[in-house]
MARLO-77032 format. One line per 2 residues: number of its first residue (from 1); for each residue x, y, z of N, C-alpha, C, O. Coordinates in steps of 0.001 Angstrom, whole numbers, m for minus. Example, Ala and Ser with C-alpha at 12.3 -4.5 7.8 and 13.67 -1.06 7.14 Angstrom:
BEGIN
1> 13190,m5690,7800,12300,m4500,7800,13200,m3300,7800,14236,m3319,8465  12850,m2250,7080,13670,m1060,7140,12900,30,7870,13409,1138,8039
% end
This chain:
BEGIN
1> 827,m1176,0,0,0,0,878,1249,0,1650,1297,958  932,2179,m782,1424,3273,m959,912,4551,282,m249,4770,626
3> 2334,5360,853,1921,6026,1834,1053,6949,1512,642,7042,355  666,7729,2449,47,9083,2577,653,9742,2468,1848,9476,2594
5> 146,11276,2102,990,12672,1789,m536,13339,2808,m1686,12940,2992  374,14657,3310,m96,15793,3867,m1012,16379,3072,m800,16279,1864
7> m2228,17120,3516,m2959,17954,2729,m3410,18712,3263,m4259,18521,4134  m2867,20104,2810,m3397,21140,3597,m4383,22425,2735,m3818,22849,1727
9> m5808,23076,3052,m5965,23254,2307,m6320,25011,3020,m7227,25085,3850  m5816,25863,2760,m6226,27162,3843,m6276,28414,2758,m5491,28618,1832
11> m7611,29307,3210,m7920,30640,3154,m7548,31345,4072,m7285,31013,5228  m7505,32526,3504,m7100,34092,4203,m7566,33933,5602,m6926,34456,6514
13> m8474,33353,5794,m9857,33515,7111,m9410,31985,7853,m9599,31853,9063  m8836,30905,7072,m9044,30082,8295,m8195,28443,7243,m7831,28356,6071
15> m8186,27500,8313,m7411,26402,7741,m8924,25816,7274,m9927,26113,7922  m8976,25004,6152,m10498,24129,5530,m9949,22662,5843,m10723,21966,6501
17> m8807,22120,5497,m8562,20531,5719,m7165,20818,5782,m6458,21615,5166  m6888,19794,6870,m5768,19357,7515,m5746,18278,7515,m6444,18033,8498
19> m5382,17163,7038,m5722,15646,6479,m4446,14858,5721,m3555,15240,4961  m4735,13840,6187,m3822,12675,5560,m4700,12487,4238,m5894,12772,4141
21> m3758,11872,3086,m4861,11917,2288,m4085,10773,1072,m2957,11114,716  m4667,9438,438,m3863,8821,m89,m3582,9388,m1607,m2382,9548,m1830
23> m4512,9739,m2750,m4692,10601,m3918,m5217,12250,m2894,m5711,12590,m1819  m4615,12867,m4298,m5524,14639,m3644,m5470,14706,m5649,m4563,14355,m6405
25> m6751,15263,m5939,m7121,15837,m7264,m7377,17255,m7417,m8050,17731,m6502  m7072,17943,m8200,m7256,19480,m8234,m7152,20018,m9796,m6356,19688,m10675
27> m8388,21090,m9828,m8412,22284,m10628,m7389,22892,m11008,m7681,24075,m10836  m6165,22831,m11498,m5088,23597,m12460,m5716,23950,m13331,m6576,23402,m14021
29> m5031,25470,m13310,m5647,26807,m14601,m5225,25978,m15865,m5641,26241,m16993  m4090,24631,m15481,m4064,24599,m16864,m4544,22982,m17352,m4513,22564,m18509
31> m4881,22401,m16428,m6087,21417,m16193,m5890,20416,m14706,m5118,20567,m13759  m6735,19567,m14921,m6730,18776,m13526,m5368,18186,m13304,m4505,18005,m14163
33> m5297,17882,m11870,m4104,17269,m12169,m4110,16545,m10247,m4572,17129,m9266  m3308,14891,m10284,m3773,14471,m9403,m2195,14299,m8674,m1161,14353,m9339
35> m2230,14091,m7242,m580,13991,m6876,m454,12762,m5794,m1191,12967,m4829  159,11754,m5721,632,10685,m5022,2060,11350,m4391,2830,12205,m4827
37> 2032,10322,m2822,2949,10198,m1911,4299,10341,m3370,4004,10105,m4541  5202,10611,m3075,6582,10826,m3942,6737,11581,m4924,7668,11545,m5728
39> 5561,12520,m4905,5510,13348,m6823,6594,14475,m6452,7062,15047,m5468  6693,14441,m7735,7786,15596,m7792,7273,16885,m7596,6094,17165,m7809
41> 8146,17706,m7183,7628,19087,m6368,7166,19996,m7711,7820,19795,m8735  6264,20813,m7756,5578,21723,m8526,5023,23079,m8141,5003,23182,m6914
43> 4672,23903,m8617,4042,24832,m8373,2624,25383,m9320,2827,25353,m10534  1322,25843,m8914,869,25915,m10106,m679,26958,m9637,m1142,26900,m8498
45> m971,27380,m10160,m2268,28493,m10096,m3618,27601,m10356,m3842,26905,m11346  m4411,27790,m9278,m5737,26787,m9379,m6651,27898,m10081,m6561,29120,m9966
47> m7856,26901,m11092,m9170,27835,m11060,m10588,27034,m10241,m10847,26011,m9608  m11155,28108,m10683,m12330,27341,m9788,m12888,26110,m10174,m12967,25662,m11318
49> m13205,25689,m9301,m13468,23685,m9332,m13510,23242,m7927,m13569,23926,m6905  m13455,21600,m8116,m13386,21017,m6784,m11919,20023,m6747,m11341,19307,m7564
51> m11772,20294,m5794,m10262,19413,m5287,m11245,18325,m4556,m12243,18479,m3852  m10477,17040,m5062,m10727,15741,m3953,m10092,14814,m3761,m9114,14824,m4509
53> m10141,13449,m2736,m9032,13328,m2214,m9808,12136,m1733,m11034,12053,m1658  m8853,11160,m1395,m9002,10153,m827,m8319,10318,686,m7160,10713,807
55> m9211,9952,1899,m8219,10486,3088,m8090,8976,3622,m8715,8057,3094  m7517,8859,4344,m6350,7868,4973,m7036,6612,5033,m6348,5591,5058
57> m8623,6505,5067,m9256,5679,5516,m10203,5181,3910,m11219,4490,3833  m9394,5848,2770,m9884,5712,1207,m11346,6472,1056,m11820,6426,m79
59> m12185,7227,2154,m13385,7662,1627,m12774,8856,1361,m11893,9438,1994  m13530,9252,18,m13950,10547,m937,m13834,11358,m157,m14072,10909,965
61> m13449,12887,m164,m13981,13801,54,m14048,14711,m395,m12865,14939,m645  m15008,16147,m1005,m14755,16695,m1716,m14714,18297,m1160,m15566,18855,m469
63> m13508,18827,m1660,m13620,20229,m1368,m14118,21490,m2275,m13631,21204,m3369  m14769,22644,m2430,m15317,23789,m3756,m13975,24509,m2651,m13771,24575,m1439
65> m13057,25102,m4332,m12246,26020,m3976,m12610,27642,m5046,m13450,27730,m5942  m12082,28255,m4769,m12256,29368,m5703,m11114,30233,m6059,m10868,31411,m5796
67> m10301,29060,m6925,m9234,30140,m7447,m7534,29849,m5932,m7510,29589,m4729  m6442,30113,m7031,m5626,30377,m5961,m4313,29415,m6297,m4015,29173,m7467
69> m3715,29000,m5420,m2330,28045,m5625,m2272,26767,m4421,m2600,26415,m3288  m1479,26370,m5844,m1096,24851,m5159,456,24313,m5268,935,24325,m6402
71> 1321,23821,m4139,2181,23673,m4115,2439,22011,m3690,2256,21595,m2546  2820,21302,m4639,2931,19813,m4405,4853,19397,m3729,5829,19726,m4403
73> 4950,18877,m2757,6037,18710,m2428,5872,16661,m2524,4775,16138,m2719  6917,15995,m2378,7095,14878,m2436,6237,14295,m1252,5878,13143,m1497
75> 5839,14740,m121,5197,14571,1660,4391,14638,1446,3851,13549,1247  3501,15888,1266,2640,17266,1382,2159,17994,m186,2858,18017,m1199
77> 977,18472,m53,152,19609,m706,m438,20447,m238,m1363,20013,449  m351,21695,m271,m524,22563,86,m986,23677,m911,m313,24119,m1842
79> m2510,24132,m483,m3193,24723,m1731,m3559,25955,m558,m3847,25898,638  m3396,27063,m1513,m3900,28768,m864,m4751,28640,m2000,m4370,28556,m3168
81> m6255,28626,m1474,m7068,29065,m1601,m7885,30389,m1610,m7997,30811,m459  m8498,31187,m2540,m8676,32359,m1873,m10619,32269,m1305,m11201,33293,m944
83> m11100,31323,m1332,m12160,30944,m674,m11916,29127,m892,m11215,28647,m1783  m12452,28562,m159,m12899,26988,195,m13760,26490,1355,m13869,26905,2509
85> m14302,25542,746,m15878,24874,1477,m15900,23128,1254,m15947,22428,242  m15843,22834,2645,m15964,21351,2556,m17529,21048,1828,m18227,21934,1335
87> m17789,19994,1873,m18846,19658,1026,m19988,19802,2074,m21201,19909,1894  m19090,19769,3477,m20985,19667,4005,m21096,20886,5068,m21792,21052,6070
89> m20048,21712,4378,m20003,23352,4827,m20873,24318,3518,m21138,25513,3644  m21130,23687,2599,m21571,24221,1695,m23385,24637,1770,m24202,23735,1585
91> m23860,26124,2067,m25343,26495,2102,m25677,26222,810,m25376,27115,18  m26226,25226,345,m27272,25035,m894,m27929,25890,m1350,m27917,26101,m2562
93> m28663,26595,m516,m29228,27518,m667,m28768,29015,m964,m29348,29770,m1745  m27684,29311,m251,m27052,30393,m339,m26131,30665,m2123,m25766,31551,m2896
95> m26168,28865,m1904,m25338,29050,m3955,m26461,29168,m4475,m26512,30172,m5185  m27799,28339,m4429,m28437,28679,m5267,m29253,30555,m5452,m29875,30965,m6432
97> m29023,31125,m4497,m29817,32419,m4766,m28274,33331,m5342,m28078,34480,m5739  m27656,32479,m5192,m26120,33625,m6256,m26253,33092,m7154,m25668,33750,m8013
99> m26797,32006,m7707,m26650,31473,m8889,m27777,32268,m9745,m27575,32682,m10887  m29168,32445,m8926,m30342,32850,m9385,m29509,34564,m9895,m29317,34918,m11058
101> m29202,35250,m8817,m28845,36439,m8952,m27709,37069,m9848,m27616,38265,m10123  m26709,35881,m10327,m25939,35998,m11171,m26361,35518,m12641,m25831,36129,m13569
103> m27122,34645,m12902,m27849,34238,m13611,m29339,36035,m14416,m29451,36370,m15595  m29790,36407,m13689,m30359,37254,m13355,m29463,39009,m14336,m29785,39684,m15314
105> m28606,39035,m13592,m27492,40077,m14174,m26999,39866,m15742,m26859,40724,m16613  m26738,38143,m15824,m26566,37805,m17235,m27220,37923,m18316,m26837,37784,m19477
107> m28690,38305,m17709,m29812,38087,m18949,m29801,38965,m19521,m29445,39984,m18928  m30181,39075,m20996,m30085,39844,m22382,m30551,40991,m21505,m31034,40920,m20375
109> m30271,42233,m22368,m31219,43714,m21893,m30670,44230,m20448,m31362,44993,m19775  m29397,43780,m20002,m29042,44588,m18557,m27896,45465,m19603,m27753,46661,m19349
111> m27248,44982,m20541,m26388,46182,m20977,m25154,46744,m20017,m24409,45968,m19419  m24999,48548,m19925,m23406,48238,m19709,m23826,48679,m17819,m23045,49205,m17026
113> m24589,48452,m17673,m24760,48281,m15869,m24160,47138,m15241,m23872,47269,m14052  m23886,45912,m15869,m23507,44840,m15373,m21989,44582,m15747,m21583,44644,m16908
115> m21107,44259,m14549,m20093,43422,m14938,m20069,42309,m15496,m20079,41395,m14671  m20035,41904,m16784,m20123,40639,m17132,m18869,39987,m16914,m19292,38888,m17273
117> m18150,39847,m16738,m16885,39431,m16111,m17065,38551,m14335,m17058,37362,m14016  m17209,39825,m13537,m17849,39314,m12206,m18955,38368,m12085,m19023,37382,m11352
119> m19755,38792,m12862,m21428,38186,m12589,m21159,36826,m13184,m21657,35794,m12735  m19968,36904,m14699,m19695,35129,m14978,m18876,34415,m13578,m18950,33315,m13030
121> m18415,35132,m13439,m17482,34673,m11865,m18204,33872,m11080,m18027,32663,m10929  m19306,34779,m10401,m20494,34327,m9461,m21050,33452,m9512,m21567,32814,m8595
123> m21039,33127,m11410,m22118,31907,m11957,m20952,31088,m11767,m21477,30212,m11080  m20037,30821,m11851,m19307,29813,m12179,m19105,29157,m10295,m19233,28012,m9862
125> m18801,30289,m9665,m18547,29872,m8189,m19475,29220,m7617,m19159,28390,m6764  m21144,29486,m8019,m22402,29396,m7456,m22543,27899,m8192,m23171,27169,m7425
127> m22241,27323,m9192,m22666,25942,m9883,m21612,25015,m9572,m21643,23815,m9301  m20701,25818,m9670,m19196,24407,m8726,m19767,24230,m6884,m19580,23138,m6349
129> m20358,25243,m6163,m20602,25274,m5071,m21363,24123,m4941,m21112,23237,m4124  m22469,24112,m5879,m23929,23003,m6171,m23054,21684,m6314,m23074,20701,m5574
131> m22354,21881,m7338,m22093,20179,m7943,m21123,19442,m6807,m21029,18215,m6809  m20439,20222,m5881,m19543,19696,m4529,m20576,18915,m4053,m20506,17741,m3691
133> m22201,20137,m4091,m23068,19588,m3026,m23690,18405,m3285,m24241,17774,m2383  m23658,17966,m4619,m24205,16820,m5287,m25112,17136,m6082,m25959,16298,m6392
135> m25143,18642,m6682,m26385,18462,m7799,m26210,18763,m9163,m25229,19459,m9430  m26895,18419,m10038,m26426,18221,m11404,m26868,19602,m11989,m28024,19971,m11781
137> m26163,20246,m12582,m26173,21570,m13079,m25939,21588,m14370,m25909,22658,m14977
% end
């Protein structure tokens, strides 16, 4: 059986997982990418998605990150996050009325009042938030 590596996963505001973990999977800006006990060290810019991971005991777990970095050492991973939500930290509800409200901003006829840039942001943060939670979007 192949060891464990460290996984650490922390925002500005607080640590999200501190965990042994046998696989860890993650959102790279420049695609997914998964890291085992011995990988070679890297550096790399996350986008939004979900990181997940097998923890010590092989169950799933899934984290919604939003954006940020990840640093893979041969031990350890270590991702700066600039927001993250375990799966069962996640308000359902709270994504779905950003989703409604970003969704909302997007529609034809708002013109140059809206950031379309941000408001795609919101949508994108608000439907990765959902699909952590388990719903099909």
């Amino acid at each position: 059986m192949a060891e464990n590596i460290k996984l650490e996963i922390v925002t500005p505001d607080k640590f999200v997982v501190d965990d042994q973990a046998q696989i860890v999977m993650a959102p790279g800006s420049e695609g997914e990418f998964g890291i085992l006990s011995g990988h070679t060290p890297f550096l790399t810019s996350l986008k939004i998605g979900t990181v997940s991971y097998k923890d010590a005991g092989g169950t799933e777990r899934l984290v919604f990150v939003s954006g940020g970095f990840s640093e893979a050492l041969p031990d350890m991973v270590t991702i700066l996050a600039e927001s993250a939500e375990r799966r069962r930290d996640i308000d359902e509800n709270r994504a779905k009325e950003a989703m409604k409200r970003a969704e909302d901003r997007l529609a034809p006829g708002k013109g140059d009042e809206v950031n379309f840039l941000r408001a795609q942001a919101a949508l994108a943060r608000a439907m990765h938030r959902l699909r952590v939670k388990g719903h099909d979007i």
